[in-house]
mmCIF file of the C-alpha atoms, coordinates in Angstrom:
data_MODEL
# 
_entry.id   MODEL 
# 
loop_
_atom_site.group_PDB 
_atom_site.id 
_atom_site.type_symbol 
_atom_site.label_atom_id 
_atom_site.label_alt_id 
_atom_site.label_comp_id 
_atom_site.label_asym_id 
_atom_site.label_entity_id 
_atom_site.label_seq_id 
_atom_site.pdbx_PDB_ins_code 
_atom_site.Cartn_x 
_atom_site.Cartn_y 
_atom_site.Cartn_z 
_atom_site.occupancy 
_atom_site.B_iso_or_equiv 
_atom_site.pdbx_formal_charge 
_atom_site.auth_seq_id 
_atom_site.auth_comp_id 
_atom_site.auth_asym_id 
_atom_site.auth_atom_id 
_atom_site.pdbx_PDB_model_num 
ATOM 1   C CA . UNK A 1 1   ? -20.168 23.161  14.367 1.00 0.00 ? 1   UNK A CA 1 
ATOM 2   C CA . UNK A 1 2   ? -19.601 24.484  17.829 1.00 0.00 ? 2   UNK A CA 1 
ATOM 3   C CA . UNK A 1 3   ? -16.228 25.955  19.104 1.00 0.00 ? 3   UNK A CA 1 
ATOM 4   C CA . UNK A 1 4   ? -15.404 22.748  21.166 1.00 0.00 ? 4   UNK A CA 1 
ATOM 5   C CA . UNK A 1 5   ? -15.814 20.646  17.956 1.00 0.00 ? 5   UNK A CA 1 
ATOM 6   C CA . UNK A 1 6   ? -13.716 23.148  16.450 1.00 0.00 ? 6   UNK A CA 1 
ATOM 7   C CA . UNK A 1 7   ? -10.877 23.303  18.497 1.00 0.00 ? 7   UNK A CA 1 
ATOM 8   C CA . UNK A 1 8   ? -10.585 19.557  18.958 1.00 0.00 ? 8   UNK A CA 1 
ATOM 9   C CA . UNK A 1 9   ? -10.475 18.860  15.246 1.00 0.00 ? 9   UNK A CA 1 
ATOM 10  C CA . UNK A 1 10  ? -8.029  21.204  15.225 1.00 0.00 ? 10  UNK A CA 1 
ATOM 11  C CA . UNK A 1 11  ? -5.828  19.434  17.961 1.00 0.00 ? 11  UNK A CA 1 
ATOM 12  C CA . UNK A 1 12  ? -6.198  16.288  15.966 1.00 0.00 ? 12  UNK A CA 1 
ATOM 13  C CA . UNK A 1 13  ? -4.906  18.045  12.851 1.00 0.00 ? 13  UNK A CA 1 
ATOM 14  C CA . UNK A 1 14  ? -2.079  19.128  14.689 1.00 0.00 ? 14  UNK A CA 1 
ATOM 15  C CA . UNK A 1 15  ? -1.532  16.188  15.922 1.00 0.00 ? 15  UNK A CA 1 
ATOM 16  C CA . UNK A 1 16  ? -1.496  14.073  12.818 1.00 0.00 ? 16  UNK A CA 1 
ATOM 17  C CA . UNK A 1 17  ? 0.643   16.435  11.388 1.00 0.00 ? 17  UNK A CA 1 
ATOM 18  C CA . UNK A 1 18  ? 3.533   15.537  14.388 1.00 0.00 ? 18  UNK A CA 1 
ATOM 19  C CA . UNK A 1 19  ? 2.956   12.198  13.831 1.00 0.00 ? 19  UNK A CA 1 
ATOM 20  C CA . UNK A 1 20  ? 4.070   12.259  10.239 1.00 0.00 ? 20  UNK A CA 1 
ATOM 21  C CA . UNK A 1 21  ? 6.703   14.888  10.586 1.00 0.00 ? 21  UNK A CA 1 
ATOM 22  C CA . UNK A 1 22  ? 9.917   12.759  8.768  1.00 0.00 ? 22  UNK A CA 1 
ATOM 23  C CA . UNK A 1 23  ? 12.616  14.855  10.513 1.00 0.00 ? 23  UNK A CA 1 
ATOM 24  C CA . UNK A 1 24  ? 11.426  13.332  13.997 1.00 0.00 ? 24  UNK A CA 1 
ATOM 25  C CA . UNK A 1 25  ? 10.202  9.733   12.530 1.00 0.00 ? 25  UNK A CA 1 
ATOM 26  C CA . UNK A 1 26  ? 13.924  9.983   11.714 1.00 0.00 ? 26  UNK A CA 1 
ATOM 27  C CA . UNK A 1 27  ? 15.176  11.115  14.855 1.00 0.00 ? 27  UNK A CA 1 
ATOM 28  C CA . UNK A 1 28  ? 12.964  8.451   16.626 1.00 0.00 ? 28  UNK A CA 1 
ATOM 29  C CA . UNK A 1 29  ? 14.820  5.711   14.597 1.00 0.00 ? 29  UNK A CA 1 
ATOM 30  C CA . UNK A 1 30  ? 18.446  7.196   14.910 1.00 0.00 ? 30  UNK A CA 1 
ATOM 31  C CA . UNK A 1 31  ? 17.460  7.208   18.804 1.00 0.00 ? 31  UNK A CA 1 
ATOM 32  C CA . UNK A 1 32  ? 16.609  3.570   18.714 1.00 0.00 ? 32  UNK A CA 1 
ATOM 33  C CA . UNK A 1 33  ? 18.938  2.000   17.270 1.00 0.00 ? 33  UNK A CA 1 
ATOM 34  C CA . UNK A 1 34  ? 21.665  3.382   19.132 1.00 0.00 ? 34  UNK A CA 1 
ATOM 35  C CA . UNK A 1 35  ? 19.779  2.017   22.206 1.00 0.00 ? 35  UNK A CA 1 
ATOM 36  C CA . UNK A 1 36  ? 19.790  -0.963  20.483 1.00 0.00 ? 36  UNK A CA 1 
ATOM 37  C CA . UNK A 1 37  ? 23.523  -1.000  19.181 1.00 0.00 ? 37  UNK A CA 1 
ATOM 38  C CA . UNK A 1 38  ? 24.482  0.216   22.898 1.00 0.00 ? 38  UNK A CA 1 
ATOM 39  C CA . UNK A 1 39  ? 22.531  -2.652  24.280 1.00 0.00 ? 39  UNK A CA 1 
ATOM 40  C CA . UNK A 1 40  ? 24.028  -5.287  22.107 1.00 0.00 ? 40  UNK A CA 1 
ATOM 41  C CA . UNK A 1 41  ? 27.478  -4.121  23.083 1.00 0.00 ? 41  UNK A CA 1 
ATOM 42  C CA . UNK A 1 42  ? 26.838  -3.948  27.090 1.00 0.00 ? 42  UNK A CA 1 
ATOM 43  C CA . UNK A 1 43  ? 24.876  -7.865  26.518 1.00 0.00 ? 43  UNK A CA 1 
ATOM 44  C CA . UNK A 1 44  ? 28.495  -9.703  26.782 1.00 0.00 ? 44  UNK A CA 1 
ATOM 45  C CA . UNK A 1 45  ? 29.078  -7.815  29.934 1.00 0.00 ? 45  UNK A CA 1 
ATOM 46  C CA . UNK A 1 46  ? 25.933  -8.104  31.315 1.00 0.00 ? 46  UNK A CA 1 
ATOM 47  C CA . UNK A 1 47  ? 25.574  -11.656 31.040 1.00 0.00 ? 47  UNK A CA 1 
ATOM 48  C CA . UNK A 1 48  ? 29.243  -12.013 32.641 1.00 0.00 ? 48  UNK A CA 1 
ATOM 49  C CA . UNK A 1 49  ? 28.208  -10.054 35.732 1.00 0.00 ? 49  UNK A CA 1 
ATOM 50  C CA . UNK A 1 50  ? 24.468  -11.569 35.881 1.00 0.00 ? 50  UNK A CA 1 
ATOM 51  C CA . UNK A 1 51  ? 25.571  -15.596 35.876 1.00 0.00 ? 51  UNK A CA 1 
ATOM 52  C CA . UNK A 1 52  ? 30.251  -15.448 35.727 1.00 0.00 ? 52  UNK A CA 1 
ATOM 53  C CA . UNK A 1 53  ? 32.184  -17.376 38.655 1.00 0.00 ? 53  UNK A CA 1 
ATOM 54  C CA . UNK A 1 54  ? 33.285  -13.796 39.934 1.00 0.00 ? 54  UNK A CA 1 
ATOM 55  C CA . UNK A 1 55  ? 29.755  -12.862 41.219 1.00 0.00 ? 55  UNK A CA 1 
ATOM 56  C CA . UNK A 1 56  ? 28.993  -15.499 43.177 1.00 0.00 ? 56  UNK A CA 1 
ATOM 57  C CA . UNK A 1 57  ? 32.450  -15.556 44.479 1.00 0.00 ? 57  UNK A CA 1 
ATOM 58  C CA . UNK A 1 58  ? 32.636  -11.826 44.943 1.00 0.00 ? 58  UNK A CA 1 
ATOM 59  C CA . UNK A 1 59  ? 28.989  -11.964 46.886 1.00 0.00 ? 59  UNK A CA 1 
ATOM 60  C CA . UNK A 1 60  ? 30.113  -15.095 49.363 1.00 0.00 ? 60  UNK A CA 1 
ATOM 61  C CA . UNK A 1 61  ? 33.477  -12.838 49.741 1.00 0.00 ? 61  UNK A CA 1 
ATOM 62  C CA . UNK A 1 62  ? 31.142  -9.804  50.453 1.00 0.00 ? 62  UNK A CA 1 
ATOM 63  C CA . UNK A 1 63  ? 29.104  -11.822 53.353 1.00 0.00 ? 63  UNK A CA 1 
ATOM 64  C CA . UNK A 1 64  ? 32.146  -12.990 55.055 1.00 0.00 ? 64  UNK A CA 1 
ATOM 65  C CA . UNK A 1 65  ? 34.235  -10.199 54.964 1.00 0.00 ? 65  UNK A CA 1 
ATOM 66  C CA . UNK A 1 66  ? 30.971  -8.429  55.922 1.00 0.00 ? 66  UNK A CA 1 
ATOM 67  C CA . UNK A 1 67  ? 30.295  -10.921 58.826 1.00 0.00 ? 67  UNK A CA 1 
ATOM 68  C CA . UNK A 1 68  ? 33.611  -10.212 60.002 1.00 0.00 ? 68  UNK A CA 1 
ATOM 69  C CA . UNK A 1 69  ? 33.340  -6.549  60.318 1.00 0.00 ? 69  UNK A CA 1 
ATOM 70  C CA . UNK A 1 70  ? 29.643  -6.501  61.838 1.00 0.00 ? 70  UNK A CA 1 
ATOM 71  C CA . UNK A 1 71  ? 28.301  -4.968  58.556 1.00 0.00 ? 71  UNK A CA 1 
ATOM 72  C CA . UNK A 1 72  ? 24.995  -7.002  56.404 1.00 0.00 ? 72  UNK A CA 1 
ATOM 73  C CA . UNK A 1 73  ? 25.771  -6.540  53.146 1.00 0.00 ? 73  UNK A CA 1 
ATOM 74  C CA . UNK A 1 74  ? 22.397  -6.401  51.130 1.00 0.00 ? 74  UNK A CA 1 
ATOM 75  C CA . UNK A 1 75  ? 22.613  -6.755  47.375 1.00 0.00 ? 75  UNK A CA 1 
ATOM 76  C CA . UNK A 1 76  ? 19.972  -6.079  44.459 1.00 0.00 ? 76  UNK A CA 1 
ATOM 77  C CA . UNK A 1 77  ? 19.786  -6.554  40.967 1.00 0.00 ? 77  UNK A CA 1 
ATOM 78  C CA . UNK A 1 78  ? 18.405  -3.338  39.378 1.00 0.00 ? 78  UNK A CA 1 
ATOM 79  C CA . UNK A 1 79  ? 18.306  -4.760  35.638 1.00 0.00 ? 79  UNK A CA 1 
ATOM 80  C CA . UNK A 1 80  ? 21.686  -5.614  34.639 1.00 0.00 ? 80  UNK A CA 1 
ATOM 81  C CA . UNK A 1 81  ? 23.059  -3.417  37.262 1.00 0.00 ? 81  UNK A CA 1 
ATOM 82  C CA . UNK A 1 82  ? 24.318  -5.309  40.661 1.00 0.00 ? 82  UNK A CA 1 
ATOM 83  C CA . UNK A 1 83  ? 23.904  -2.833  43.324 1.00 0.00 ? 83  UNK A CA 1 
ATOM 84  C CA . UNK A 1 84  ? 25.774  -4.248  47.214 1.00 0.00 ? 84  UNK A CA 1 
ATOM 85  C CA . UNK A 1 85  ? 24.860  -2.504  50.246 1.00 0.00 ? 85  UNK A CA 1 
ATOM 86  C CA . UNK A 1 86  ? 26.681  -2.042  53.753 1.00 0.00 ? 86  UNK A CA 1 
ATOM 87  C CA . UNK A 1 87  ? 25.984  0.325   56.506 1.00 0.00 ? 87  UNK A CA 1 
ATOM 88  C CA . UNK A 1 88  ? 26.442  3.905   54.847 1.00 0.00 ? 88  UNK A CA 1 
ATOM 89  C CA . UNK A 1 89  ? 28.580  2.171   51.377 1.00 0.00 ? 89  UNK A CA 1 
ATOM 90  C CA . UNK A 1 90  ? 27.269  1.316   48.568 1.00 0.00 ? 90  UNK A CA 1 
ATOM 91  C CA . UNK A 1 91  ? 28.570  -0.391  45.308 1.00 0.00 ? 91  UNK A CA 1 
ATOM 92  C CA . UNK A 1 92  ? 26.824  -0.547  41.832 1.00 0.00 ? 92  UNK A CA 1 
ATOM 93  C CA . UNK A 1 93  ? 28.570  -3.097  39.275 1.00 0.00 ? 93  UNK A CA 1 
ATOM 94  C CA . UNK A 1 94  ? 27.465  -1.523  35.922 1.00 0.00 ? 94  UNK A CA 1 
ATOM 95  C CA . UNK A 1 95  ? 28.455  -3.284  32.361 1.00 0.00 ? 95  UNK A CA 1 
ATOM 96  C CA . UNK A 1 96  ? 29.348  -0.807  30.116 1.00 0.00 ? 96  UNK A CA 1 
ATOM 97  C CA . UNK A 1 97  ? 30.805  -1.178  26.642 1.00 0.00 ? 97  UNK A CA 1 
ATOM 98  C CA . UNK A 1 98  ? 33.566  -1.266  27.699 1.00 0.00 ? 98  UNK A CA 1 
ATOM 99  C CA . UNK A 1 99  ? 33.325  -4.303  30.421 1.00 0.00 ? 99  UNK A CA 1 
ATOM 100 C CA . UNK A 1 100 ? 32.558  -3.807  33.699 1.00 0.00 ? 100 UNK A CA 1 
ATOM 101 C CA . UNK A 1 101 ? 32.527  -0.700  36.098 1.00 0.00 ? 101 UNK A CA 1 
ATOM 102 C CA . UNK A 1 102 ? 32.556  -0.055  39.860 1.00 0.00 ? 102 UNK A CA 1 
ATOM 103 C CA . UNK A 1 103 ? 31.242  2.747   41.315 1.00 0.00 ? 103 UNK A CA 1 
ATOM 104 C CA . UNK A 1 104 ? 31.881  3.580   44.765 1.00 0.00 ? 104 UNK A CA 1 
ATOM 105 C CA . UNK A 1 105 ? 29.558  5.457   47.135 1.00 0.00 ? 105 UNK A CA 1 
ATOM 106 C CA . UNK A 1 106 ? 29.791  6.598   50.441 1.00 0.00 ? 106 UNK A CA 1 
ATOM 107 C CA . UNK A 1 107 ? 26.963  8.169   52.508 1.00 0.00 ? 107 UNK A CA 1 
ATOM 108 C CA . UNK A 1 108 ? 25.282  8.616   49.099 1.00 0.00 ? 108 UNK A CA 1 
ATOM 109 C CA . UNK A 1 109 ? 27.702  10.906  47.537 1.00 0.00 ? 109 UNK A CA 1 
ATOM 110 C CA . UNK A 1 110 ? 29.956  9.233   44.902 1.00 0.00 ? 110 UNK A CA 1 
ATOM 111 C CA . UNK A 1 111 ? 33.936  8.624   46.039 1.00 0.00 ? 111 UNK A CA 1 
ATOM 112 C CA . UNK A 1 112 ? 35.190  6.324   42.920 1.00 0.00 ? 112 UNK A CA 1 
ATOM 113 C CA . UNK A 1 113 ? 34.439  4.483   39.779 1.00 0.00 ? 113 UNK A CA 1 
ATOM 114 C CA . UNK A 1 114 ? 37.378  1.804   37.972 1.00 0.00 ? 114 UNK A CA 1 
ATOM 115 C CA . UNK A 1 115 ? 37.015  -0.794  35.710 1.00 0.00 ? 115 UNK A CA 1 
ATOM 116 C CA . UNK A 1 116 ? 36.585  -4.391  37.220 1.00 0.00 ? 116 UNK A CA 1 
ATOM 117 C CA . UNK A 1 117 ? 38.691  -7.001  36.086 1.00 0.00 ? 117 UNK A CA 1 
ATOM 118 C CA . UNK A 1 118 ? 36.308  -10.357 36.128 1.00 0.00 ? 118 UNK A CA 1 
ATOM 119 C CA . UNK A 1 119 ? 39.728  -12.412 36.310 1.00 0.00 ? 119 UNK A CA 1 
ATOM 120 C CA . UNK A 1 120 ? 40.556  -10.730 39.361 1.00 0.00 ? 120 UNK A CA 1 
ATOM 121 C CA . UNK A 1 121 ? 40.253  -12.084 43.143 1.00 0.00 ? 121 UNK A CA 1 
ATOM 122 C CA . UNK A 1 122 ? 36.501  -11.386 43.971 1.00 0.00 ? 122 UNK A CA 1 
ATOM 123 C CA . UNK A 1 123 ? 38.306  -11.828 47.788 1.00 0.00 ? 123 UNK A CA 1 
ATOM 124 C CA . UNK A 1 124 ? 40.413  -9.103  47.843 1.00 0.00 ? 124 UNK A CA 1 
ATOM 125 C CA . UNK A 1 125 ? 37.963  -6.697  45.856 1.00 0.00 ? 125 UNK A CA 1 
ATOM 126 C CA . UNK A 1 126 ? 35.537  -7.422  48.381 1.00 0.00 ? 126 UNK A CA 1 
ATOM 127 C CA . UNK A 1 127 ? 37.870  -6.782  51.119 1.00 0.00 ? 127 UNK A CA 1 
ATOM 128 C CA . UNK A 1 128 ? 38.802  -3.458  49.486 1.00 0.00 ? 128 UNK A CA 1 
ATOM 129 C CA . UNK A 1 129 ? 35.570  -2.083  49.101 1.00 0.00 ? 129 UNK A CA 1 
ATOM 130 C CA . UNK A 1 130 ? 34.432  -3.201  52.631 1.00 0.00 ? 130 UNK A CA 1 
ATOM 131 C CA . UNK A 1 131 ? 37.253  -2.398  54.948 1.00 0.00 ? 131 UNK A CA 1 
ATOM 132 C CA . UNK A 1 132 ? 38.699  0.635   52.631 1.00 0.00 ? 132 UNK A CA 1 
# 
């Protein structure tokens, strides 16, 4: 056997050996499912931001007020994150556990975060974010 076929049998030892190690098989499950309990608590919120009456609102508020000030507000969905864009502001809507959060941004450097209240005027938080 040459030293090549040595040293890769080796490396497959070694690696069979990770793959059964029970202390991180464990730590791979205890990793998952908290993805997967965090996950199932942010879904409620998510699915409020992604198709609730306040979006659409707060985006047709976001366009006029935006119209009105000479600003084109772009928006994107980055998963189940709404992200708005206007001149050097930005705004990312991120569910949360705990319901919905703003963050505030302006010329990339974070100013703010609060929690958004879906109930709320989409209107008026528009106008806040835009004109404040």
């Amino acid at each position: 056997m040459s030293y090549l076929d040595s040293l890769e049998n080796n490396l497959n030892a070694l690696e069979r050996i990770e793959e059964k190690d029970p202390e991180q098989l464990r730590r791979d499950a205890a990793a998952r499912e908290s993805e997967r309990s965090l996950a199932l608590r942010i879904a409620p919120h998510a699915e409020a931001l992604r198709n609730g009456e306040f979006t659409s609102q707060f985006l047709t508020a976001c366009r006029t007020v935006g119209h009105g000030l000479r600003m084109l507000v772009r928006f994107t969905w980055l998963e189940n994150t709404l992200r708005l864009e206007a001149k050097d502001k930005k705004l990312e809507l991120q569910p949360v556990p705990e319901g919905i959060q703003a963050v505030f941004f302006v010329a990339g450097e974070q100013t703010a975060t609060e929690m958004l209240d879906l109930q709320g005027d989409p209107a008026a938080f528009a106008r806040r974010w835009l004109e404040g």
